[in-house]
Backbone bond lengths (Angstrom), bond angles and torsions (degrees), N, CA, C in turn:
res aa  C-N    CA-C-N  psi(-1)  N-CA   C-N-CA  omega(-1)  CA-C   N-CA-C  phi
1 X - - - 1.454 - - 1.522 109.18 -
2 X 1.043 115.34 139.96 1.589 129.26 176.55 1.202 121.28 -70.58
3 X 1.495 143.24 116.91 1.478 139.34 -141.70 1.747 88.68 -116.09
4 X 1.343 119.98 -16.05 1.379 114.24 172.86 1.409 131.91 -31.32
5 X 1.230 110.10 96.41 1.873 102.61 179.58 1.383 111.19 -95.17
6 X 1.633 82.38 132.13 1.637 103.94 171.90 2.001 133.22 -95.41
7 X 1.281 99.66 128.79 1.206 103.92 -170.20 1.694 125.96 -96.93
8 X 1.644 114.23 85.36 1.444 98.04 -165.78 1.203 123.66 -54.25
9 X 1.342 119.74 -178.35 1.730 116.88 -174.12 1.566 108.44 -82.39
10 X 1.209 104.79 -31.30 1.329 113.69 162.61 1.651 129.49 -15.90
11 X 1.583 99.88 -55.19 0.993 112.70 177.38 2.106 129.67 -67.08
12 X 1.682 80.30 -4.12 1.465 86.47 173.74 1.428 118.70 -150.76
13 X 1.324 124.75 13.25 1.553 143.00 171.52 1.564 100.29 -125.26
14 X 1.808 107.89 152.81 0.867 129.67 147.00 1.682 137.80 -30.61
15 X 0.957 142.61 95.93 1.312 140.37 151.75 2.152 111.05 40.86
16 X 1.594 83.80 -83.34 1.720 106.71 164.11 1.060 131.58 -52.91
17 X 1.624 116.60 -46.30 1.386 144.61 142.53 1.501 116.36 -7.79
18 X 1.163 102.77 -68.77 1.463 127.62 -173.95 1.459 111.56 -68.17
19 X 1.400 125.42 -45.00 1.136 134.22 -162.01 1.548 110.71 -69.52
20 X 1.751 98.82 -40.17 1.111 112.73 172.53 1.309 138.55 -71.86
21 X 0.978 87.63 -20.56 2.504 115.07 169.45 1.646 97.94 -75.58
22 X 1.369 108.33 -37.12 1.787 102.40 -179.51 1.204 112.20 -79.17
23 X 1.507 113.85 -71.20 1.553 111.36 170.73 1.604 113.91 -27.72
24 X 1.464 100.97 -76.10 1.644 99.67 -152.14 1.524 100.99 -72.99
25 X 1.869 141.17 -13.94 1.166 108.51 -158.81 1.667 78.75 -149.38
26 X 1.373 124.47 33.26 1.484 113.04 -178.06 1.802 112.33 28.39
27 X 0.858 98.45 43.03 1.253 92.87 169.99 2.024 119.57 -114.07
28 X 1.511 116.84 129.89 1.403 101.63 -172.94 1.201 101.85 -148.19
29 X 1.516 136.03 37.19 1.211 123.59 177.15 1.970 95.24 -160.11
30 X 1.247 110.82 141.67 1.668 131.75 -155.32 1.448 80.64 -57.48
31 X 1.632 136.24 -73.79 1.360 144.14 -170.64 1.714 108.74 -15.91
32 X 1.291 90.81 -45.18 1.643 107.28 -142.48 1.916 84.70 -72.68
33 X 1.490 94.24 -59.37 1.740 115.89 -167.84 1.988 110.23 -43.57
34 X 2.065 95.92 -34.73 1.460 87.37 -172.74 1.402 109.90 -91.44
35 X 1.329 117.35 -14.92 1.385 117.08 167.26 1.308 123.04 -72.94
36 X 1.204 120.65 -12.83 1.798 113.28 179.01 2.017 91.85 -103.59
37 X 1.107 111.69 -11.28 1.366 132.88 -179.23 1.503 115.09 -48.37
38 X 1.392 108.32 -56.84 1.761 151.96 -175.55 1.397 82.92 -79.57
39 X 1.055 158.33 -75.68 1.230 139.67 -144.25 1.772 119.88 -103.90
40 X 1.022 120.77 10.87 1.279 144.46 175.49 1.925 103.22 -57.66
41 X 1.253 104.89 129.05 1.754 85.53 162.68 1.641 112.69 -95.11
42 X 1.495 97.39 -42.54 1.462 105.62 166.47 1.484 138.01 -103.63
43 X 1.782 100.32 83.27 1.765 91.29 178.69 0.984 132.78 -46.81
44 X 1.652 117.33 -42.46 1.099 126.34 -142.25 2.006 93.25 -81.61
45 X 1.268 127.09 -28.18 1.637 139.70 154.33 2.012 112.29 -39.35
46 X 0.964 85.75 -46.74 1.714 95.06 -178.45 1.483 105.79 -91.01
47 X 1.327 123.48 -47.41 1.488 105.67 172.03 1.469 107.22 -58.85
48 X 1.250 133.79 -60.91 1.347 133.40 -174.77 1.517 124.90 -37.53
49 X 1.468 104.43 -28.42 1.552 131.60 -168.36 2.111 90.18 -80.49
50 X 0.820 100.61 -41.81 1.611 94.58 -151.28 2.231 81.76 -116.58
51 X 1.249 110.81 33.48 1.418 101.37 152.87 1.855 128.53 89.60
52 X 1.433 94.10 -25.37 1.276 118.42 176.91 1.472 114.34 -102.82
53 X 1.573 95.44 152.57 1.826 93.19 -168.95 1.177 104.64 -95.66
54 X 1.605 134.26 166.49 1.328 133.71 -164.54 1.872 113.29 -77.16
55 X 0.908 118.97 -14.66 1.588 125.23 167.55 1.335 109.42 -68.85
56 X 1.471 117.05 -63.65 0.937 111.37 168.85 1.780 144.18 -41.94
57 X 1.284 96.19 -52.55 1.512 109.05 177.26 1.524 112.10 -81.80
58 X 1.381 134.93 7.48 1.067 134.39 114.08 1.337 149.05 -41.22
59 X 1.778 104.02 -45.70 1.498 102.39 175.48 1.550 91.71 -85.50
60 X 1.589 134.55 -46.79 1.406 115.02 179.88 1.933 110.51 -23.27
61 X 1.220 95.32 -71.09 1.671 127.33 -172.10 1.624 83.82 -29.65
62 X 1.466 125.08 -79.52 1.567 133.96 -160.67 1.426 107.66 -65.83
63 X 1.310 119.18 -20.68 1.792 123.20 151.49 1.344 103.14 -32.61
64 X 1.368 86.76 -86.12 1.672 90.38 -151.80 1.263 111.54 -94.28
65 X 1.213 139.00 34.73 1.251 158.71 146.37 1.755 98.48 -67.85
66 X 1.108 126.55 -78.69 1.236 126.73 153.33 1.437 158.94 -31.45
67 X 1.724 105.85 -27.26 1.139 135.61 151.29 1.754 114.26 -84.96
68 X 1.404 118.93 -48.18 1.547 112.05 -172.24 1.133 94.44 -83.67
69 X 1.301 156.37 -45.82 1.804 148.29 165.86 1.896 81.09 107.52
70 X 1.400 129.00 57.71 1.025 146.43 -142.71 2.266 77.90 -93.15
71 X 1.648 117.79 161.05 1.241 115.53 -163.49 1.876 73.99 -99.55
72 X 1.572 94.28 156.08 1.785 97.05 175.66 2.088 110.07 -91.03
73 X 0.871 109.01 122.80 1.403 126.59 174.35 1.429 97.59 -48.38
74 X 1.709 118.00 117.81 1.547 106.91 -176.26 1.251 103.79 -108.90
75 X 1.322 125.64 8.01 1.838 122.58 150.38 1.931 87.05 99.32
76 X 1.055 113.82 14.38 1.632 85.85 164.09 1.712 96.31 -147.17
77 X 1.503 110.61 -174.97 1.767 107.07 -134.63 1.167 92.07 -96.33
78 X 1.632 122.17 -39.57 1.351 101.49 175.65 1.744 93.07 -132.91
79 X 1.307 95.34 111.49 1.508 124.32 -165.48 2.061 98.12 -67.49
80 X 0.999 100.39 -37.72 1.736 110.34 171.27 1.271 109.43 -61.94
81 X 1.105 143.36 3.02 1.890 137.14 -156.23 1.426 114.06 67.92
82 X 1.715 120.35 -43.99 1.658 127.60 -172.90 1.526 108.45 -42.15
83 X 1.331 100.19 144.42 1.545 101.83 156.18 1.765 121.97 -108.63
């Protein structure tokens, strides 16, 4: 069994917030949010998109970056060597 704990967004967006990370980007769990997070060129486009201003959804982002001990995105596709 997989001991992986998951952190909904819930736990750090608004109500609306949230709705809008599911709808518009299927997205519903903190893991998911800081990993497409890290690879973003334009936050401040995606915070704006889903309601939040770009300062903000940065320090959210550096929240729980810090709290989930989240793995760091090393910028290439398959970070293992595999194809």
């Amino acid at each position: 069994m997989d001991n992986t704990k998951i952190t909904p967004t819930s736990d750090y967006f608004a109500p609306n917030t949230v709705n809008k990370l599911k709808d518009l980007y299927a997205i519903t769990t903190m893991e998911h949010l800081i990993s497409i997070a890290d690879k973003l060129r334009n936050p401040g486009g995606f915070a704006n998109s889903i309601g939040v201003g770009e300062k903000e959804f940065q320090a959210i982002i550096q929240k729980a970056k810090q709290k989930i001990k989240a793995p760091k995105y090393s910028g290439r596709k398959y970070p293992t060597g595999g194809l």
